[in-house]
TORKOL-4160 file (C-alpha; in steps of 0.2 Angstrom, whole numbers, padded with zeros to 4 digits, m for minus):
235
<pt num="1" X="0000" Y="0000" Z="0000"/>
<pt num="2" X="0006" Y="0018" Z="m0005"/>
<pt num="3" X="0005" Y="0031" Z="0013"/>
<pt num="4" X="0003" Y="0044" Z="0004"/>
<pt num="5" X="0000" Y="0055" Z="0020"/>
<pt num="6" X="0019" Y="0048" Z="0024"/>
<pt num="7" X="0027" Y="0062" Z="0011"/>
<pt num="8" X="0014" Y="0073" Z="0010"/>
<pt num="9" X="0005" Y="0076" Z="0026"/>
<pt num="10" X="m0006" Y="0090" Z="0017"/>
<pt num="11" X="m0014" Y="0082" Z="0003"/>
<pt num="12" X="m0031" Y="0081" Z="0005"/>
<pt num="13" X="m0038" Y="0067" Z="m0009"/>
<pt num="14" X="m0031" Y="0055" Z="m0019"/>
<pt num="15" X="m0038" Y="0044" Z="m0034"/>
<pt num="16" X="m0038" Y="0023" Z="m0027"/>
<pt num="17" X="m0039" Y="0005" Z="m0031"/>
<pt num="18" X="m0052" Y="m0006" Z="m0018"/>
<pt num="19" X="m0040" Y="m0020" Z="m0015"/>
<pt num="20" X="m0050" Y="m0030" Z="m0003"/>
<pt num="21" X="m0066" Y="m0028" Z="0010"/>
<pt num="22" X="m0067" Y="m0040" Z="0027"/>
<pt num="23" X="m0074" Y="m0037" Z="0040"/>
<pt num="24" X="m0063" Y="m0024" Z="0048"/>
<pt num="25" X="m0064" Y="m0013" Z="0035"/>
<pt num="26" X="m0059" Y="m0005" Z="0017"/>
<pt num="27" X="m0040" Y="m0010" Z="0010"/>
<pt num="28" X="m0034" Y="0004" Z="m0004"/>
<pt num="29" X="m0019" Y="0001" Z="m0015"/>
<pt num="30" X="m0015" Y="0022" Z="m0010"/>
<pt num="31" X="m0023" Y="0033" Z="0004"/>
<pt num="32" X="m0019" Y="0048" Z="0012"/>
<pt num="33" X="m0028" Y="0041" Z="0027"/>
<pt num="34" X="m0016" Y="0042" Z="0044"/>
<pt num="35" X="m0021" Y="0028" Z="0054"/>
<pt num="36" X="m0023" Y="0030" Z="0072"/>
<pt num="37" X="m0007" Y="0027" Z="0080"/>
<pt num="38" X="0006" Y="0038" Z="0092"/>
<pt num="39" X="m0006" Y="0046" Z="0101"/>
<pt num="40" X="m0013" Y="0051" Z="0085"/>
<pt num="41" X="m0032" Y="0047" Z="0081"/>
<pt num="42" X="m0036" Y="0041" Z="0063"/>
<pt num="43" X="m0044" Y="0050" Z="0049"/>
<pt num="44" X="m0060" Y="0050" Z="0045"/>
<pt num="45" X="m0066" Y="0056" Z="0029"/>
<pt num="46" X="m0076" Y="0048" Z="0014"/>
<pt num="47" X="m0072" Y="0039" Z="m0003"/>
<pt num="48" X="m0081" Y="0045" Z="m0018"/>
<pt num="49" X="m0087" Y="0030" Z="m0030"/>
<pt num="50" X="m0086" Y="0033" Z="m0048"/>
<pt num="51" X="m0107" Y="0036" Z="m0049"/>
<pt num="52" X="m0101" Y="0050" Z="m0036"/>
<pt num="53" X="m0110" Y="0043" Z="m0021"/>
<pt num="54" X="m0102" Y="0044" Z="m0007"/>
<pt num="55" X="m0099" Y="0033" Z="0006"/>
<pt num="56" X="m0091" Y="0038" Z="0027"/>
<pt num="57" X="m0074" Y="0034" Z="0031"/>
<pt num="58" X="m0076" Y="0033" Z="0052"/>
<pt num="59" X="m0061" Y="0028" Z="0057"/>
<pt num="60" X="m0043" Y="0023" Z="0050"/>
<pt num="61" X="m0034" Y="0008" Z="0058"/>
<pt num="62" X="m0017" Y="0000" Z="0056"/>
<pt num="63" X="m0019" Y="m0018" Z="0048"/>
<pt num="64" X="m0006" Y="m0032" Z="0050"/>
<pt num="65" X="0010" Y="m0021" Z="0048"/>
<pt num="66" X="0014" Y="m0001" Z="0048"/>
<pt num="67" X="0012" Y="m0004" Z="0030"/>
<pt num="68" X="m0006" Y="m0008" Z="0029"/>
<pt num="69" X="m0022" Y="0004" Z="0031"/>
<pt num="70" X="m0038" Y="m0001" Z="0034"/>
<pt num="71" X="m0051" Y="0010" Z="0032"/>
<pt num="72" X="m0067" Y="0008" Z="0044"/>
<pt num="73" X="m0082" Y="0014" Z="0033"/>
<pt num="74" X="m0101" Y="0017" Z="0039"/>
<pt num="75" X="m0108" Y="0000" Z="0042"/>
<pt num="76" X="m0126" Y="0006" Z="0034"/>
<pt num="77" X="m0116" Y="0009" Z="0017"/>
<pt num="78" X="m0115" Y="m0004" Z="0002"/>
<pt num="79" X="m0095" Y="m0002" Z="0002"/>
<pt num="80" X="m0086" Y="m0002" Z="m0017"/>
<pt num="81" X="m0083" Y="m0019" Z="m0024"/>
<pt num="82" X="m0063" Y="m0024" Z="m0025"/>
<pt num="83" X="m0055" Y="m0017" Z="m0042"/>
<pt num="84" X="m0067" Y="m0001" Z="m0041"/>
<pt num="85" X="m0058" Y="0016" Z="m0041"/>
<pt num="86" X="m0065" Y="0027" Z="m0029"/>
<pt num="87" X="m0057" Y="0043" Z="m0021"/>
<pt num="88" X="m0051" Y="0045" Z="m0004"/>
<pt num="89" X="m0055" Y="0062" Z="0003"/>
<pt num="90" X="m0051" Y="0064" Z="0024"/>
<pt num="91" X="m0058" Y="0077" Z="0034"/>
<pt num="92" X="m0046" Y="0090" Z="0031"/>
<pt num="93" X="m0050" Y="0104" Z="0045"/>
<pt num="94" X="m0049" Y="0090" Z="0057"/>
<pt num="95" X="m0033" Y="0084" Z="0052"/>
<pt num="96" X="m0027" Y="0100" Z="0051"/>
<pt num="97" X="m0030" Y="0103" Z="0070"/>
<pt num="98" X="m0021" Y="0085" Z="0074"/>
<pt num="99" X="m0005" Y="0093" Z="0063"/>
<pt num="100" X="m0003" Y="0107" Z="0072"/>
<pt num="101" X="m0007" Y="0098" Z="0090"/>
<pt num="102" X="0004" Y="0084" Z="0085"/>
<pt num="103" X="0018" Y="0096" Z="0082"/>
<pt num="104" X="0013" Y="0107" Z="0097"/>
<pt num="105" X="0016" Y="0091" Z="0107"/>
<pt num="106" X="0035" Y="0089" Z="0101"/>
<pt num="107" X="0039" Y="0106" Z="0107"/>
<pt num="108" X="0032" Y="0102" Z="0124"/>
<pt num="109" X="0044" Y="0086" Z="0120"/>
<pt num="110" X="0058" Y="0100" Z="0117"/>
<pt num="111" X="0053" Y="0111" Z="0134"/>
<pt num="112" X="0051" Y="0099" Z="0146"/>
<pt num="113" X="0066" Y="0087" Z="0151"/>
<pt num="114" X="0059" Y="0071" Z="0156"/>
<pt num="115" X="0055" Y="0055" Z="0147"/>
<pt num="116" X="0038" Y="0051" Z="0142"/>
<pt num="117" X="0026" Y="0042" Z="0148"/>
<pt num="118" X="0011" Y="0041" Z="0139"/>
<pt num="119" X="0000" Y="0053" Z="0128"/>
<pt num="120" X="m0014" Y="0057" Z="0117"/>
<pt num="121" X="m0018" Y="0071" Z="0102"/>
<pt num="122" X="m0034" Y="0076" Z="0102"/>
<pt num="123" X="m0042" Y="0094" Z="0091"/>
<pt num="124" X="m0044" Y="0103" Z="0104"/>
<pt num="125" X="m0035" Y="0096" Z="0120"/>
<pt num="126" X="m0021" Y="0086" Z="0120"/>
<pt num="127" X="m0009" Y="0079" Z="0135"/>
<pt num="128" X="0008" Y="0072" Z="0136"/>
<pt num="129" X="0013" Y="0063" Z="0154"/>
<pt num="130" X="0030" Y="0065" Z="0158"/>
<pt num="131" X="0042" Y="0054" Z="0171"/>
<pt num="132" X="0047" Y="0070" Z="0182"/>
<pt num="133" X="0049" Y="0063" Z="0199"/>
<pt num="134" X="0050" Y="0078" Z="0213"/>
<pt num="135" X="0051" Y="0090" Z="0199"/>
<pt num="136" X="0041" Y="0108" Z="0200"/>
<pt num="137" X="0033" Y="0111" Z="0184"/>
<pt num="138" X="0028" Y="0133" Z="0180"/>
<pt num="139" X="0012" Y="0133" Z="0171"/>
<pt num="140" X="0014" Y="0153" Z="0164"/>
<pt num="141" X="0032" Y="0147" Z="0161"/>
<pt num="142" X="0030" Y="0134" Z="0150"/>
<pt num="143" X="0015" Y="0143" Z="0142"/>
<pt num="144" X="0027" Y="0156" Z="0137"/>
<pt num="145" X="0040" Y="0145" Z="0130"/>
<pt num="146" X="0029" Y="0134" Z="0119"/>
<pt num="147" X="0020" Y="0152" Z="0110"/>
<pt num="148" X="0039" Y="0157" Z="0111"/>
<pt num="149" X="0046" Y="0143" Z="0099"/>
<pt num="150" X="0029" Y="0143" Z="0089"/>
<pt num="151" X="0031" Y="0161" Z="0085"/>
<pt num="152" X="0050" Y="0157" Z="0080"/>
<pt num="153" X="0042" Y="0147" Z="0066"/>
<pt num="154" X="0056" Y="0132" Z="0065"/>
<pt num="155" X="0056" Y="0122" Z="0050"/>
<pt num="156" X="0048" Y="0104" Z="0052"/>
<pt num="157" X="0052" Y="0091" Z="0041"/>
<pt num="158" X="0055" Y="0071" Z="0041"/>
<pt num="159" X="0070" Y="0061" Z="0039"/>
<pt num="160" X="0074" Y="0046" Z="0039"/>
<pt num="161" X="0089" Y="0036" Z="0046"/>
<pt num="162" X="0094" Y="0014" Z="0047"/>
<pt num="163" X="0090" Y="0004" Z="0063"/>
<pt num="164" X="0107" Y="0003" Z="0067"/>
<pt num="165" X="0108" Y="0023" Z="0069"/>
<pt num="166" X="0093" Y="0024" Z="0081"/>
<pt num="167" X="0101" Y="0008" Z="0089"/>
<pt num="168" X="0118" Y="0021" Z="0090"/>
<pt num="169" X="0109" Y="0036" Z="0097"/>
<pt num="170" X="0095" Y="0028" Z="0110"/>
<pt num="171" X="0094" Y="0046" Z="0115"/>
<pt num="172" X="0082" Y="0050" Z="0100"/>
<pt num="173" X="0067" Y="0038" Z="0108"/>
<pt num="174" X="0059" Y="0052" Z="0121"/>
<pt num="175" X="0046" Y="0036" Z="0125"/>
<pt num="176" X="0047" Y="0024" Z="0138"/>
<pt num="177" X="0032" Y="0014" Z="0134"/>
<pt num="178" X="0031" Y="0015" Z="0117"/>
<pt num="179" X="0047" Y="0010" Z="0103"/>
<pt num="180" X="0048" Y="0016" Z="0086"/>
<pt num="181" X="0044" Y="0000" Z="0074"/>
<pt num="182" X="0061" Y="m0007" Z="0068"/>
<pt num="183" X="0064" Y="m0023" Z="0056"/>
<pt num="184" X="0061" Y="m0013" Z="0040"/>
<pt num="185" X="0078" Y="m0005" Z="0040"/>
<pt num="186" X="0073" Y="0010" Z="0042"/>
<pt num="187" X="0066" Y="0024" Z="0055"/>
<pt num="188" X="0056" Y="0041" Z="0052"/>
<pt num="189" X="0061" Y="0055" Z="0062"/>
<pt num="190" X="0053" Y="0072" Z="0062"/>
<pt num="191" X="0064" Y="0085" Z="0064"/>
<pt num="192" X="0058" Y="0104" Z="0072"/>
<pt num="193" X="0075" Y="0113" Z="0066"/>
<pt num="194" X="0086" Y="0118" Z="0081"/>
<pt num="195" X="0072" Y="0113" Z="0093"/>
<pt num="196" X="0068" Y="0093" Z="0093"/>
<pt num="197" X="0073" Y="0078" Z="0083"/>
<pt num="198" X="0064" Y="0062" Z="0088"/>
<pt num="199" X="0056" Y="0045" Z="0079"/>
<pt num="200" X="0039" Y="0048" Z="0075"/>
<pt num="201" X="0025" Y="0041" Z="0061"/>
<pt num="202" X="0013" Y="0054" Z="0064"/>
<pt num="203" X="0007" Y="0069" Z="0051"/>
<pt num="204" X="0015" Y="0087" Z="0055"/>
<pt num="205" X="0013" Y="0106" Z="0048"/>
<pt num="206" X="0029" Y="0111" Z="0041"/>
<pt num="207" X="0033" Y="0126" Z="0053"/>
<pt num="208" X="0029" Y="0129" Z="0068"/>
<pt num="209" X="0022" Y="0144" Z="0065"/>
<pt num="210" X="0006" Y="0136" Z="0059"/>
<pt num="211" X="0002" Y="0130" Z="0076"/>
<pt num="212" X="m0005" Y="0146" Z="0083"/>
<pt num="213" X="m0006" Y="0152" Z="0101"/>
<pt num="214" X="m0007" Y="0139" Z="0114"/>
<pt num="215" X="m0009" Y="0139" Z="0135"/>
<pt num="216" X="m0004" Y="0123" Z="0147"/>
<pt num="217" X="m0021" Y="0121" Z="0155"/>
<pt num="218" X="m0020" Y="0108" Z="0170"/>
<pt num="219" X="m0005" Y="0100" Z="0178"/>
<pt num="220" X="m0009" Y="0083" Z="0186"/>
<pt num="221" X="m0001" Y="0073" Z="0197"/>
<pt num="222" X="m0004" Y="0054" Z="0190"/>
<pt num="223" X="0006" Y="0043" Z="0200"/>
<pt num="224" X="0023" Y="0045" Z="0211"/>
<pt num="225" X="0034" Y="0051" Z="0198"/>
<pt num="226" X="0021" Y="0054" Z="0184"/>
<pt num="227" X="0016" Y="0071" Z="0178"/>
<pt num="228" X="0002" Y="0075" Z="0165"/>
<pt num="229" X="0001" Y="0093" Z="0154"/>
<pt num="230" X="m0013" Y="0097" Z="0146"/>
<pt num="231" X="m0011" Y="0107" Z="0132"/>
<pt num="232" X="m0025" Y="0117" Z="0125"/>
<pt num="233" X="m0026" Y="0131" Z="0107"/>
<pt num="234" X="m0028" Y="0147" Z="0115"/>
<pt num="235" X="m0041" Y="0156" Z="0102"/>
């Protein structure tokens, strides 16, 4: 299957092949679909048939590998028989919203020293939890250096580098309880220029500039050692 939302997060449609229909869902031989994965919720969206009905797209799921895409559609719909072209259209001003959190989320990465522990994207709130034993965390300050590096507007772009270099710079893996897949001989990183270089899957804007304003809303204690920051768009 061609990710097509892998080398151009922005692209909104694409033309597709059905390659096959089960029970989980809708397998195309390209999307522009992100499946849900990172913390990152999957598109939703619709595929247009070629006698132009149209048919909901309610949730993207990973298949058997990071390769393959399934696409969940509305279970009252008649879906496309296998070998029909059909185009794949996602929700853009909600995925838009999950870019700009996604990367928001990377900064937070960038201004809090701590490794993470969990986390979730979300349009409108989103959290990272952070493994910050008898550590002090400054709402206002943190607020202030998050719309600080937004307002920088740093590059963002992916790169990708083997197995054996993550394997030679464990550093890069903020993540305790989540690895980047390996096997395939290669990793994606996203790289926020100057700021933040990690492995990540997800779909990004390309500055951070496009974010907008944000505040740090609540500051939770969850555990011990284990502090959560939500993150909300200011505006």
């Amino acid at each position: 299957m061609e990710l097509l939302f892998r080398d151009d997060a922005y692209l909104k449609d694409c033309e597709a092949t059905v390659v096959s229909i089960g029970e989980e869902g809708l397998r195309l031989d390209r999307t522009v679909f992100y499946p849900m994965g990172g913390g990152q919720p999957g598109d939703t969206g619709a595929l247009t048939m070629e006698s132009g009905e149209k048919i909901r797209v309610l949730d993207t799921r990973k298949g058997e590998n990071h390769e393959d895409v399934v696409h969940v559609l509305d279970p009252e719909a008649t879906p496309p028989a296998v070998g029909s072209r059909v185009t794949a259209e996602i929700d853009w001003d909600r995925r838009y919203r999950l870019m700009r959190m996604h990367s928001c989320l990377h900064l937070l990465c960038a201004a809090v020293t701590g490794d993470v522990t969990g986390g979730q994207i979300g349009e409108e709130k989103s959290r990272l939890d952070f493994n910050l034993p008898d550590t002090q965390l400054d709402k206002e300050a943190l607020t202030a250096e998050l719309n600080r590096l937004i307002s920088e507007n740093h590059p963002v772009a992916e790169r990708w580098i083997s197995d054996e270099e993550l394997s030679a710079n464990p550093d890069l893996v903020r993540t305790m309880s989540v690895k980047p897949p390996s096997g395939s001989g290669k990793v994606r990183l996203l790289d926020i220029a100057g700021v933040d270089l990690q492995p990540c899957g997800g779909t990004h804007v390309r500055e951070t500039g496009e974010i907008g304003r944000v505040r740090i809303g609540k500051i939770e204690n969850k555990g011990r050692q284990n502090r959560r920051i939500n993150i909300h768009f200011d505006g």
